[in-house]
N, C-alpha and C positions, 0 to 999 in steps of 0.2 A: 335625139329625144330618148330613143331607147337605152342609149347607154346612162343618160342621166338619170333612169328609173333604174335601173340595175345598181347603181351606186347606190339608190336609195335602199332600195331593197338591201345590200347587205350591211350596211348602217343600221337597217330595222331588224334585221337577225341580228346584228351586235348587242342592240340594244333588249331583245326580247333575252336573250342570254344573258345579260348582264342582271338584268330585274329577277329573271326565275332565278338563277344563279345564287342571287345574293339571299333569296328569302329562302331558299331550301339551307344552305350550305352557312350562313352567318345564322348562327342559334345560340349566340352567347347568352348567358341568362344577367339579364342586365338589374333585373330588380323584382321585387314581390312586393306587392299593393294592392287596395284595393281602390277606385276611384267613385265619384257619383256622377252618372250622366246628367242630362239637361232636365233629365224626366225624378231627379231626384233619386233612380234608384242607384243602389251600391253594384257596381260590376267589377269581378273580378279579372283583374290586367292577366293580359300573356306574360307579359317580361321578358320575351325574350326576341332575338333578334330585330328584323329591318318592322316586324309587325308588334315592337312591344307592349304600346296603347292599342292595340286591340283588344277586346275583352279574349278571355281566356276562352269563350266558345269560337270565335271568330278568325282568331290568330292561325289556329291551328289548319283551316279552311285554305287559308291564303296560301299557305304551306305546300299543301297536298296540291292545291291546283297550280302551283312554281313548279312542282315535281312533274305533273304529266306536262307542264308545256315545256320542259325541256325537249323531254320525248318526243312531243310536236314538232320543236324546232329542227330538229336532226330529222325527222321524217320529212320535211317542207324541205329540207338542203336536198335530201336522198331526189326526191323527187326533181327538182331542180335540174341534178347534175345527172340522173341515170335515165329518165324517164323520154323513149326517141321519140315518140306522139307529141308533137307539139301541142293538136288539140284535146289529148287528156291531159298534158303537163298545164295546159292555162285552163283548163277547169278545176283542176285538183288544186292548182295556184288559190286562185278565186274560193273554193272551199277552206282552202289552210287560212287563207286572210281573213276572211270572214270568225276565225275561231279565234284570228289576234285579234282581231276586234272588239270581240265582244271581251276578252278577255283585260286587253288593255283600258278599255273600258269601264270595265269591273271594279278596274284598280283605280283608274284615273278622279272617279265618283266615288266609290266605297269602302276607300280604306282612310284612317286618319293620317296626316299629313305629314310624310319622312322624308327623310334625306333623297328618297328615289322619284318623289313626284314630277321634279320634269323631267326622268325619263319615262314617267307616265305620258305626259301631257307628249311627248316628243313619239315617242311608240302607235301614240291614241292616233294623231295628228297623221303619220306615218304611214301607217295603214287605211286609213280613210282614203287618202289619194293613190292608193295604190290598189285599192281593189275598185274604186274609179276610175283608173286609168284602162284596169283586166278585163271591166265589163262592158266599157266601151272599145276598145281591141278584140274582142270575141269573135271567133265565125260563126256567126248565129246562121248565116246559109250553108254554113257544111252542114251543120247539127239538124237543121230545118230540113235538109234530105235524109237526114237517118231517122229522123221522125218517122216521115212518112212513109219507111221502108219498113218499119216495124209495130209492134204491136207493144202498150205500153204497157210493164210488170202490172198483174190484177192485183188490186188489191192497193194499188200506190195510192189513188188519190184518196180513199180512205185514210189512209195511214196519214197523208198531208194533214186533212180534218182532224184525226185522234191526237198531232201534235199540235193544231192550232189552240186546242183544247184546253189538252193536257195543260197549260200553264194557267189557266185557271184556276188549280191548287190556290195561287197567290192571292185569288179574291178572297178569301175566308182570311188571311191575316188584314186586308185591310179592310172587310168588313167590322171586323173585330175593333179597329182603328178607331172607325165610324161612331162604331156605339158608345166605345170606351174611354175615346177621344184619349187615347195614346197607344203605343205598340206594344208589342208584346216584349218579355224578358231578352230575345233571343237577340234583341235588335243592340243591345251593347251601347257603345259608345256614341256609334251614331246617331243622327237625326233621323235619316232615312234610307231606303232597301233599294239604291240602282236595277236589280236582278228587276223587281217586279215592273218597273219601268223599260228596261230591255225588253222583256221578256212580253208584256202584254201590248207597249207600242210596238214593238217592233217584229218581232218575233213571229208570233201568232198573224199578225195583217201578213207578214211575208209567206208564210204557210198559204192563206186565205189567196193571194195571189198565183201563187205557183199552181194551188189548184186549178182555178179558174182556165190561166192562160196554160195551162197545161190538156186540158182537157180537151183545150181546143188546138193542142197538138203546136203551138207556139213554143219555138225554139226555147227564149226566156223563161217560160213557166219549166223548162228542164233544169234550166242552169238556178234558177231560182231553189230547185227545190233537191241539186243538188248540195248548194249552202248548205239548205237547211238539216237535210239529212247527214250532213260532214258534222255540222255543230252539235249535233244533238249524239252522234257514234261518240263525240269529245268528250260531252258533257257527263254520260255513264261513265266512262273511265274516270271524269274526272270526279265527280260525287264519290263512286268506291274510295279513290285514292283522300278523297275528303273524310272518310268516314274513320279510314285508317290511323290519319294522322290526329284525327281524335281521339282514337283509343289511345295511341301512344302518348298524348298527352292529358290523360285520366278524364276527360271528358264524354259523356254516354248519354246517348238520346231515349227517348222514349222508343216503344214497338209499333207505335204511329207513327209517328216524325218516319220514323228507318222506313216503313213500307210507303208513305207518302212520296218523302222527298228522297227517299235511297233507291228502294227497291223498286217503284214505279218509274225512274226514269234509266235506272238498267235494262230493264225489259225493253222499254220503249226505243235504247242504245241498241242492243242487240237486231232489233228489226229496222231499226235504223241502218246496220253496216249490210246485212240484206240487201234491201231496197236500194243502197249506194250502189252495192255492186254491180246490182241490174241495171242501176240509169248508167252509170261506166261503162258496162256493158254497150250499151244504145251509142253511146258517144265514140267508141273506137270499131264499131258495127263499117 
């Protein structure tokens, strides 16, 4: 069985390279247009590469976030093949998977529909049973004695709360929905924002969980909320490298939007790899 999950696994790095790969690195400029969404407005196409019906705010997003998970991927091998702790190597596992998750995800629900979707659908599928497989394999009774040999970072399960939080930004675009009974410019081509759907079903309750059974010094609320804190250390780099690949492609946000959804979740990243380092800490204790 374990070696049948190892095949899987490097099938699912093949496949996470091949999708990042192709959207960073194919940037042919295929066409200039401008199209109407469903909602009747006019949205300006990217044109180029594997994202070219994306609108021109959107395409460039997909981009930037191909480019850190390259990064990722090569970090998740490192780990893989260098790291002697078994039990930090299958937590940081469980952390790395969790970031293809969501990101495969991302893709699999919120991009218009190209040549790469079923290795969306095959990536998405991929990683679901594999970080099912990591977190029912876990020594929850190793980790369960280094709990209770130590004191937990102060200050952490706030910081759990301040991210269950944080993703509440997204309520004000779909209050906005509500009253106006349609979304905002930004939403392009699509119908709808996966992000806010990750992010307040899922996201936030996992937060809300970690705290609880964390508090109460349960192994799980560890491993739970070091997911969360691996995703969210991602998610900063990967918003910066977002914001980048928009300027390169003459696109500029407002000094809202940038402190909103830029600057508030780098900060939020930064004390994120913090906090990481200390539950790491606790785990190889």
């Amino acid at each position: 069985m374990k070696q049948r999950f190892q095949a899987v696994e490097i099938v699912m790095i093949v496949c996470l390279l091949l999708i990042s790969g192709i959207g960073v690195f194919y940037s042919a400029v295929l066409f200039e247009k401008t199209a109407t969404n469903v909602y009747g407005d006019a949205v300006v196409l990217f044109g180029r590469g594997i994202y070219a019906y994306e609108s021109l705010f959107k395409g460039p997003i997909f981009v930037g976030t191909d480019a850190v998970m390259i990064v990722l991927v090569g970090f998740y091998v490192s780990v893989l093949l260098w790291v002697k702790s078994e039990l930090l190597k299958h937590t940081l596992k469980i952390g790395f998977l969790t970031i293809f998750l969501y990101y495969s995800a991302s893709l699999a629900f919120g991009t218009m529909i190209n040549s790469l979707f079923l290795l969306y659908i095959v990536v998405f599928g991929l990683t679901v049973y594999q970080l099912i497989y990591a977190l029912i394999n876990y020594d929850y009774d190793r980790v369960k004695r280094h709990l209770h040999a130590v004191q937990l970072p102060k200050g952490l399960l706030v910081f759990l709360m301040i991210i269950a939080l944080s993703v509440s930004v997204w309520l004000a675009e779909i209050v906005t929905v509500i009253i106006v009974q349609r979304p905002s410019a930004i939403i392009g081509m699509q119908t709808t924002e996966p992000t806010f759907v990750l992010d307040l079903a899922l996201i936030a309750p996992a937060c809300f969980i970690a705290f609880f059974t964390l508090k109460n010094k349960q192994p799980i609320g560890l491993v739970v909320a070091i997911m969360m804190l691996m995703l969210l250390a991602a998610i900063g780099v990967i918003v910066i490298a977002q914001t980048v690949t928009q300027r390169l492609f003459g696109v500029f946000i407002e000094p809202i939007e940038f402190i909103v959804f830029v600057l508030l979740f780098t900060v939020l990243s930064g004390f994120a790899v913090y906090y990481l380092k200390r539950c790491l800490a606790i785990i190889i204790a």
